[in-house]
C-alpha positions in Angstrom: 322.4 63.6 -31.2 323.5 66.1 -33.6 323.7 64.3 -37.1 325.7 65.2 -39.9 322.3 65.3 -42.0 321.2 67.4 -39.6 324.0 70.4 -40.1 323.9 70.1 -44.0 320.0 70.6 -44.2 320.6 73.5 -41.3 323.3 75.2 -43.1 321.2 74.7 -47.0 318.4 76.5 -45.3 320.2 79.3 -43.5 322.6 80.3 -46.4 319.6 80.1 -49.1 318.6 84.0 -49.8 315.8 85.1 -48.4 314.7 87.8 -46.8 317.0 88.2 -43.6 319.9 88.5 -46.4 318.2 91.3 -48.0 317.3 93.4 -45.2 321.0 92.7 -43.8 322.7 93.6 -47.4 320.3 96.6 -47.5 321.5 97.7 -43.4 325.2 97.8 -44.5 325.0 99.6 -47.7 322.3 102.7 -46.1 324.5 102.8 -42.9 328.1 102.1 -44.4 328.5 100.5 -40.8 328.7 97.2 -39.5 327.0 97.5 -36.3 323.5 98.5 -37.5 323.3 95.7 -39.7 325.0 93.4 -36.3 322.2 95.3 -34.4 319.4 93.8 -37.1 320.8 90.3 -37.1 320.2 90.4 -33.1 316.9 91.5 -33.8 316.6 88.6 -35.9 317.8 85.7 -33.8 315.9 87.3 -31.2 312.8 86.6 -33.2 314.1 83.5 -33.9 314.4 82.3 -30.5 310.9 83.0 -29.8 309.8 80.9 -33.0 312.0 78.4 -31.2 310.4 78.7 -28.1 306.5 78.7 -29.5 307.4 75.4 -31.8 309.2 74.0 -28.4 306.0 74.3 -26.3 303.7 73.9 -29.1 302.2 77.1 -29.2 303.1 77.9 -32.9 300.4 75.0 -33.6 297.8 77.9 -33.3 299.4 79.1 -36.8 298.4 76.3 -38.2 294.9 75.3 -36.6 294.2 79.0 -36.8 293.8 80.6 -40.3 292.9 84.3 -38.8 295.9 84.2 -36.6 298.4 83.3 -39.2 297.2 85.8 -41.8 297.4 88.6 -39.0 301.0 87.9 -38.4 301.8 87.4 -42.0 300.0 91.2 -43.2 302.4 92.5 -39.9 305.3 90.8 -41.6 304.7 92.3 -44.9 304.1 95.6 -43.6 307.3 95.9 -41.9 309.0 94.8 -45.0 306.9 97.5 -47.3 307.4 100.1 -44.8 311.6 99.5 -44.3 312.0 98.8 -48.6 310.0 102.4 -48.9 311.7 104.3 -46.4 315.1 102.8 -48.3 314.2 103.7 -51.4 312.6 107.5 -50.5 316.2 108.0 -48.9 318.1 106.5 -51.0 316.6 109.5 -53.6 317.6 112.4 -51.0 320.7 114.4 -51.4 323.8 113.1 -49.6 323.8 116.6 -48.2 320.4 115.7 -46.3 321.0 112.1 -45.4 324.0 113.2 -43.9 325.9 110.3 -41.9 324.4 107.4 -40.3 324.3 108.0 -36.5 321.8 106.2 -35.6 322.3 103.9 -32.4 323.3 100.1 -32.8 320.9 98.6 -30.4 317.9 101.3 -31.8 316.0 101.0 -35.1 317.7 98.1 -36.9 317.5 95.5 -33.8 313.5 96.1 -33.6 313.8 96.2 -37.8 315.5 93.0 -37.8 313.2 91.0 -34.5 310.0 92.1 -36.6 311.0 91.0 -39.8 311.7 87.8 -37.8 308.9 87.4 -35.5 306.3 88.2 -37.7 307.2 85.5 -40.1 304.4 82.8 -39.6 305.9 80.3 -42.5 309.3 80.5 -40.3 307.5 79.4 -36.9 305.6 77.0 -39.1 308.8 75.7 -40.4 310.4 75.4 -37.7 307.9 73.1 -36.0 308.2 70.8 -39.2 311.6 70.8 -39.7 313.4 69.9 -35.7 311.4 67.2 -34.7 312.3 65.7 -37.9 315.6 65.0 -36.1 314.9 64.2 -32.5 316.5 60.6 -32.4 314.0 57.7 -30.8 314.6 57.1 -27.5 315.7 60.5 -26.7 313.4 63.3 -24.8 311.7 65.0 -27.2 311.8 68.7 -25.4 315.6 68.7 -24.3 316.5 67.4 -28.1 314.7 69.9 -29.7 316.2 72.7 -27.3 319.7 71.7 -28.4 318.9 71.2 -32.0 317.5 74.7 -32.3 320.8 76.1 -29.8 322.5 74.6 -32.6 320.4 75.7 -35.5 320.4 79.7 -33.8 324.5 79.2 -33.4 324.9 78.6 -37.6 322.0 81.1 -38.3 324.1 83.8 -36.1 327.7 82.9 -37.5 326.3 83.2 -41.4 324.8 86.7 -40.4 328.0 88.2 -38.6 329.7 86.4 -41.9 327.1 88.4 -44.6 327.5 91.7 -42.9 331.7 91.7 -43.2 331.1 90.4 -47.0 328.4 93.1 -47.8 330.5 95.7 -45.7 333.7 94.9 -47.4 332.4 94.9 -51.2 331.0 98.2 -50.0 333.7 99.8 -49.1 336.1 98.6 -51.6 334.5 97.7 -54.7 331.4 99.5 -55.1 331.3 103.0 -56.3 328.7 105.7 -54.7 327.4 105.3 -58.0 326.6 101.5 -57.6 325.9 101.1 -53.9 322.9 103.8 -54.6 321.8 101.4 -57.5 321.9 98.1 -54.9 320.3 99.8 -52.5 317.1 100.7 -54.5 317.5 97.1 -55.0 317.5 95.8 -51.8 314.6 97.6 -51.4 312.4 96.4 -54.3 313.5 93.1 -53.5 312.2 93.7 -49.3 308.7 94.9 -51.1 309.0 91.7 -53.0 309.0 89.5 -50.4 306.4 91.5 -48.7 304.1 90.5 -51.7 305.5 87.2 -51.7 304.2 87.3 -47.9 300.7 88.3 -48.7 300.7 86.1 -52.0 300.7 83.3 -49.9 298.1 83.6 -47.6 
């Protein structure tokens, strides 16, 4: 049931950088933790799961059959992207003195960050839709394939995330200088409003 093919072109599209990587590379270098960013990538297999669950029964067909829908959720994607790259980028500007340490709770801000930069991706439900039946074998129930392909796909999408946030944490905390995590994180945020206008570019 599960194909080889099937894992490659899983693993091609989880690993390729997009905008899950930058909000989790931007997490770890605001909070210098790991569990904020851990607490985001919840958020976003969370969202995830319910793209999985809308292409499963079909409802993410109202995306496409539905123009006014899809550009709702698409300006609610990019606004949560504009609005999380801007608050990065006004704080990353403040004075260590008045950021002070990160104490914000795990499960808090950066789970519902990281669920509505996931579940207000339209092109992601969309995708998703496209992309499992693709590999439902003949012969086999449709509904119960696609529920273990996407267990499967969720399962690599969740192991690269917990893998990013101990790569970005540990060339935070022993390579970069204050100097140059301040830099990356006005980067991470430029590159979030990016693909917030990417977002809106393409509707």
């Amino acid at each position: 049931m599960i194909s080889m093919f099937f894992l490659v072109s899983s693993l091609v599209v989880i690993v390729t950088p997009g905008q899950d990587a930058a909000l989790i590379t931007q997490t770890v270098l605001r909070s210098a933790r790991r569990a904020p960013a851990l607490a985001a990538a919840a958020g976003m297999i969370t969202g995830g799961v319910g793209h999985v669950c809308l292409a499963i029964t079909g409802v993410s067909l109202l995306l496409r059959t539905n123009p006014g829908l899809f550009i709702a959720v698409q300006v609610t994607g990019a606004t949560v992207l504009l609005f999380w790259g801007a608050w990065t980028m006004w704080e990353s500007f403040r004075p260590a003195t008045a950021r002070g340490p990160d104490t914000e709770p795990a499960g808090g801000r950066s789970f519902a960050i990281g669920f509505l930069s996931a579940a207000t991706n339209a092109k992601t439900a969309i995708f998703l839709l496209v992309f499992l039946p693709q590999f439902v074998p003949a012969g086999l129930p449709p509904v119960s394939t696609m529920v273990v392909l996407a267990a499967v796909y969720l399962s690599l999408a969740s192991t690269w995330l917990i893998i990013l946030v101990e790569l970005v944490y540990r060339m935070r905390e022993r390579v970069l200088t204050r100097r140059t995590r301040l830099l990356l994180q006005r980067l991470m945020a430029v590159v979030l409003g990016v693909f917030a206008v990417r977002l809106l570019l393409g509707l």
